[in-house]
N, C-alpha and C positions, 0 to 999 in steps of 0.2 A: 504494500500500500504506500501511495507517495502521500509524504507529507503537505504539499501545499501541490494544485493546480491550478493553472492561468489557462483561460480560454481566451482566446483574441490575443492576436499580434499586431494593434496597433502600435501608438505610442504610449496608451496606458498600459497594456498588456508588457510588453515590451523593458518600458519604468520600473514596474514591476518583477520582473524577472532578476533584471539587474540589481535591484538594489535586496533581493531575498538571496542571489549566489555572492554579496559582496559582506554581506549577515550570518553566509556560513550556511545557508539553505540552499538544495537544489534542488527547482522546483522543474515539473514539468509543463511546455510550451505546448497546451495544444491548439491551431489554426489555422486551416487550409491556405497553401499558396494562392496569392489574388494579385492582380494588380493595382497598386496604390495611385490614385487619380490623383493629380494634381489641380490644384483649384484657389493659385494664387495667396495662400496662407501667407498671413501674418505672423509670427510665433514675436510672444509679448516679451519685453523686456523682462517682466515678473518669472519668465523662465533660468535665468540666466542663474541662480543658488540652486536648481531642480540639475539642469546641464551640469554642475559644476560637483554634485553632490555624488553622481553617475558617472562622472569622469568621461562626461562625453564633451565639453567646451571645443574639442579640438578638431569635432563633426563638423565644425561651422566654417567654412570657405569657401572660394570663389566660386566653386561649384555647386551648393548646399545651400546657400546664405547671401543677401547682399544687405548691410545695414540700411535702417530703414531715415527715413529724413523730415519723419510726419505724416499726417495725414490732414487732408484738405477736402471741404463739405463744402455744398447749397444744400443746406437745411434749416428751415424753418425761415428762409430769407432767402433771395433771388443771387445774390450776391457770391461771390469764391471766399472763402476765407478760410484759413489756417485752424483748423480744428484743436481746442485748448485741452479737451478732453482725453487729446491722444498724442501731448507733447513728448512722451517719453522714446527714448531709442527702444526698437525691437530689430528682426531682421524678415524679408521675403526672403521664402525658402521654397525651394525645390523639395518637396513634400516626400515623391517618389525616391528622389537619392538621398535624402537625410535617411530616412525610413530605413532603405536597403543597409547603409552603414550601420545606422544600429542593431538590424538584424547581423552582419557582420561582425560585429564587436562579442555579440551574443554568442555566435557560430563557434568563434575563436576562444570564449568560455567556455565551453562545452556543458552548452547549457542545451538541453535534452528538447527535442522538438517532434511532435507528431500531427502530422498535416493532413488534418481530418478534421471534420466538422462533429462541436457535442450537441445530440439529438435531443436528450433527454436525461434528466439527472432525479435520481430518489434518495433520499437520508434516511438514517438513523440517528440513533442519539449517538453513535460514535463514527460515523463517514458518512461520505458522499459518494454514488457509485454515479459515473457519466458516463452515458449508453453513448457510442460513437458511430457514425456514419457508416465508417468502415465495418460496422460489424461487433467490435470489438466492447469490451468496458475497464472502467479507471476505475480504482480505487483511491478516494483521496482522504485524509482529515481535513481538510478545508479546500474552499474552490474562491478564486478572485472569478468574477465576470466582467472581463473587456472586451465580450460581446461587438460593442457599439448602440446605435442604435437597436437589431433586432434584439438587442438582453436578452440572448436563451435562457435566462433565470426569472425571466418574468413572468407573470401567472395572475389566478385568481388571487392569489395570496400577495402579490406585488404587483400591482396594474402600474403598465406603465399609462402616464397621463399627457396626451398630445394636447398643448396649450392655445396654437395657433396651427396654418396650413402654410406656412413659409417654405417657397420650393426656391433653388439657385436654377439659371440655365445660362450657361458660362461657353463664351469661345476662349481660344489659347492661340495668338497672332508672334508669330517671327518680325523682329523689326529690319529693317531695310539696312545696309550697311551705313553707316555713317551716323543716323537715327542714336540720337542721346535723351534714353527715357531718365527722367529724374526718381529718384529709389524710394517713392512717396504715394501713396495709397491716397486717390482721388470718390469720395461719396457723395450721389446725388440723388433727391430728391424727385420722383414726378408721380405726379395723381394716381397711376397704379402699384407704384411699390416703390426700391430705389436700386439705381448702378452704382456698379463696384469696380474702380480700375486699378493694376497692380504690376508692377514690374516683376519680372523670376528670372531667377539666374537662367544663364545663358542667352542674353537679349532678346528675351518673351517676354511677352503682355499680357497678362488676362483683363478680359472683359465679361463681368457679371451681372446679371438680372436679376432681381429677388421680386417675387410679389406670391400673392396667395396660389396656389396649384389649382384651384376654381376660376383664378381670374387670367390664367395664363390664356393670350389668344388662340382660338382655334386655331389649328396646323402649325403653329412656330418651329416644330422639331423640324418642318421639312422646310422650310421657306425661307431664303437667307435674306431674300428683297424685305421683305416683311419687318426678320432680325432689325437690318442695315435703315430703315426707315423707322423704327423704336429707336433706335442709338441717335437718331437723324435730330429727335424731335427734343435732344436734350441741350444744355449751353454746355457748361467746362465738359462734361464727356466726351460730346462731338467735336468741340471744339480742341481735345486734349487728342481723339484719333487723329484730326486734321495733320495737327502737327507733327504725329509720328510717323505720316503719311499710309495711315491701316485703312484698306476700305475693308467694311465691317463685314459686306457680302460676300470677301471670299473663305470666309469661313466653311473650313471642309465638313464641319458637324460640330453642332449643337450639344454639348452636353447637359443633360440635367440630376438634380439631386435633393433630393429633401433638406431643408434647413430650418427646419420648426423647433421650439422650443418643446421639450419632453424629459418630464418630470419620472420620476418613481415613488413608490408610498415608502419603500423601506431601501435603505442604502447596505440594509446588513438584514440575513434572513437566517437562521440556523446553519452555520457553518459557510455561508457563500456569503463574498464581501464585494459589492459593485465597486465599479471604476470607471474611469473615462465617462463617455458616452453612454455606457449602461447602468453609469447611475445618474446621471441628467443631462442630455444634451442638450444643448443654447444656440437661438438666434444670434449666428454670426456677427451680427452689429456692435456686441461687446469687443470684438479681438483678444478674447484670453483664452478662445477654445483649447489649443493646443498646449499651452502653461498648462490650466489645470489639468489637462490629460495625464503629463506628465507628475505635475503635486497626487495625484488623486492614485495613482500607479506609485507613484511611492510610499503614498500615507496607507496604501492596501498592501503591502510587504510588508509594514511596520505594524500592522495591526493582525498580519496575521502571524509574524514571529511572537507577539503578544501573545495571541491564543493558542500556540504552540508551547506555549512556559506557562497555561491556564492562568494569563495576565489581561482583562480584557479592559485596560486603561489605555490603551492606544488608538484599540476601537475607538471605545466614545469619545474619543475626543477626536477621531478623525471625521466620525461622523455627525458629532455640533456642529465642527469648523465649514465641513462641507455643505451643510444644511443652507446655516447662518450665510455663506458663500452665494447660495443659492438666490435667500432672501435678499439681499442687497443688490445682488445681478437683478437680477427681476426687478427689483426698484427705479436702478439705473436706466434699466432697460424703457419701462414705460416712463419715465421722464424722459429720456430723446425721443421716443416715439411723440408723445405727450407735445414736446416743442416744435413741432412741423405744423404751422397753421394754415398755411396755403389752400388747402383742399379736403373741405371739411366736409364734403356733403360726395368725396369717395367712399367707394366701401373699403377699399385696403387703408385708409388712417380711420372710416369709423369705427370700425372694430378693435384698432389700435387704442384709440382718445375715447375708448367707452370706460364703465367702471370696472371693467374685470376680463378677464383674460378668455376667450373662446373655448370649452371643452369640449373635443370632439371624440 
């Protein structure tokens, strides 16, 4: 029986791993090989004690990383300005090749990996057995869930709760030679949701759409004229492709992705401890998704060596910290939504500037 398993190799999964073989635990990795989407990430300055904790600081380079310079809004006013709210240095990252390295780092631990999906999990008062795709089953004393989004550990007993219907549908542009993008993340404002523009290493651009998955236009996944005519209708966006000289239509395909906020009732369930994503995933709009991945994948190692020494003072305190985390994000969060006045009688800010959160 293994003492501790991690399901999901994100970055929570992952954080996790690392910091339970660095504690003198070796846990097992179980999560199907996937390909990691790149989607113009932010990673927040607030990562930078997580990276350093993990010994991975030295994942960040010209290939992985590019420091970031600010970030710049029209929100709640017509106008470009210098966003106060996200003065701090962070970096855009190459999502896919930071990812692959710290799976590398991992490899090079001989930190144990089994690339199968968990189907289904049942307890006792003493294990967790994970029925596996393959066929197979785990015996574990304790399970992390860095699932993501679907939380295989989610159920009647832990519903996860969808707060809002926020979807992303994002192209990814090569810049032209010569083409000097500034390392600075551009947010805009319009009546059905907002654009997200982003520099990534290797002189790429992402361009992103957020608005509710009900309000997305008929046909957009097939129609780049359509795309290229939304980007058309915005000021600093269109006016920020101008300059890079991107036409927006030749985007070879549309990517999209769910980006809704989604809650869980319990962060910790008899033996299985969430993390990342599968203990709450967040509207983008904050920029500390990837940080707390990482915090949350660490403070899930430390909680469950806790409950390997029958200490469960790690837990609760990881899961106040995270709760409380929670409560604040969500505060922040409907406060900028909250100060967009422009377009009051849309449905994507009325459901925003109403008294309480969508549950769907």
């Amino acid at each position: 029986m293994h003492e501790v398993v991690i399901l999901g190799a994100g970055m929570a999964g992952m954080a996790c791993a690392r910091t339970l073989l660095r504690r003198g635990c070796r846990p097992l990795l179980i999560a199907p090989g996937h390909d990691v989407a790149n989607r113009g990430e932010t990673l927040s300055f607030r990562a930078s004690p997580y990276l350093e904790s993990l010994d991975w600081t030295g994942l960040l380079d010209a290939e992985t990383a590019i420091a970031c310079q600010g970030r710049y809004s029209v929100w709640g006013r017509a106008a470009l300005r210098r966003d106060t709210l996200h003065q701090e240095s962070g970096w855009h990252i190459d999502r896919q090749r930071l990812e692959q390295r710290m799976a590398d780092s991992l490899d090079a631990d001989g930190v144990e990996r089994l690339s199968t999906e968990a189907r289904q999990l049942s307890r006792s008062p003493t294990r967790v057995v994970v029925d596996l795709a393959n066929g197979s089953s785990i015996e574990a004393e304790f399970v992390v869930d860095c699932t993501g989004r679907s939380a295989v550990t989610a159920g009647s007993e832990a519903p996860l709760r969808r707060l809002d219907k926020l979807v992303a549908c994002y192209g990814i542009f090569d810049l032209e030679d010569g083409a000097e993008a500034v390392p600075a993340t551009l947010v805009e404002a319009v009546a059905t949701g907002w654009w997200y523009m982003s520099v990534m290493p290797r002189d790429r651009i992402l361009l992103g759409f957020f608005t509710d998955s009900d309000l997305l236009p008929a046909g957009l996944r097939k129609d780049m004229h359509l795309w290229a005519h939304m980007a058309s209708q915005t000021s600093a966006v269109s006016a920020r492709l101008a300059s890079l000289g991107i036409d927006v239509a030749t985007c070879a395909q549309l990517q999209f992705a769910p980006a809704s906020t989604v809650t869980t009732s319990k962060l910790i369930d008899h033996r299985i401890v969430r993390a990342g994503d599968a203990a709450s995933a967040l509207d983008p709009l904050g920029a500390n998704g990837l940080a707390t991945a990482l915090w949350s994948g660490i403070q899930a190692a430390e909680s469950a060596m806790g409950l390997l020494a029958r200490n469960d003072t790690a837990l609760r305190q990881y899961e106040r910290q995270f709760l409380e985390g929670i409560a604040s994000y969500l505060a922040t969060q409907s406060a900028i939504y909250a100060s967009e006045h422009r377009f009051p009688d849309a449905p994507f800010w009325r459901q925003r500037n109403g008294t309480s959160p969508e549950g769907v």
